[in-house]
N, C-alpha and C positions, 0 to 999 in steps of 0.2 A: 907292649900293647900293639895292637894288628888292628889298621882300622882300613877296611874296604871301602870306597866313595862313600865317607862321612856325609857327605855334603849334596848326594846324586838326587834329585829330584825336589829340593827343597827350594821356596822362593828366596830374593835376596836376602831380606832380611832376616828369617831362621838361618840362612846361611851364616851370615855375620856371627849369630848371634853362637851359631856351633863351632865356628872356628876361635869364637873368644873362649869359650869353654875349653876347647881343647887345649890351645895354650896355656890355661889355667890348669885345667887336671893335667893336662902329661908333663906339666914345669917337672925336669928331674928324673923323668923315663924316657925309657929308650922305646920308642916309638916309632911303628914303620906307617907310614900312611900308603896308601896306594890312592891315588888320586890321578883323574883329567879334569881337577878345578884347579888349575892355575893359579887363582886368585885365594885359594886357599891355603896352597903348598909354600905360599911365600912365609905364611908364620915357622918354619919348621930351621932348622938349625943346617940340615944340609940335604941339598934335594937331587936326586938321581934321577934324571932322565935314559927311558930305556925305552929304545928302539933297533926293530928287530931283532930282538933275543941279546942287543949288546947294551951294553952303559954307551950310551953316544956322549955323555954330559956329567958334570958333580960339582958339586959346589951349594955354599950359600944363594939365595935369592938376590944380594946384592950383586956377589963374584958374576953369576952366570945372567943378570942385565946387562953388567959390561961386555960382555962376549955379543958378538951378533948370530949366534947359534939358537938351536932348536926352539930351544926354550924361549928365550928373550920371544923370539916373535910368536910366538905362540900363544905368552902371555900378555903380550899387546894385541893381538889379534882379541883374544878374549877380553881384556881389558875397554878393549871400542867396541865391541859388540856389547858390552855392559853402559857403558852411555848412549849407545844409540838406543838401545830398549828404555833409556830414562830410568836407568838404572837409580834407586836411591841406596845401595848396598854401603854401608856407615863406610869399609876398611878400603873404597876404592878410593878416597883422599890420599893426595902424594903416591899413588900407585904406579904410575906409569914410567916413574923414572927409576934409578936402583938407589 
């Protein structure tokens, strides 16, 4: 399955609510997400970071918190921009760390 920014324009909580779906429907497929929700891409099993035309990154959501690379801050950057908006998004609990 191919999914192009599942998540692009939706408020938090539809957000949530499609990212728990999709962990439910694609349990067991091979699924490519293309995503810049951060906060999304961490349900996924292994995530590719690609910048400028290269893989700069790969790994799980956990592997690539520990790294101080692309990703990590990118997705704390997005992560505190979702508290400071008073974020109520259910999946940002325990987020912030790997």
């Amino acid at each position: 399955m191919l999914l192009d920014e599942p998540t692009l324009g939706l408020d938090n909580l539809n957000r949530a609510e499609v990212v728990e779906a999709l962990e439910h429907c694609t349990a067991g497929m091979t699924t490519l997400l293309v995503t810049h929700d951060l906060l999304a891409s961490r349900a996924f099993d292994r995530i590719l970071v690609i910048r400028n035309r290269c893989i700069e990154e790969s790994g799980s959501h956990n592997e690539l918190m520990r790294r101080n690379g692309f990703y990590r801050q990118s997705y704390l950057k997005q992560y505190h921009e979702q508290i400071e908006l008073g974020s109520r998004y259910p999946v940002l609990e325990g987020l912030a760390g790997g």
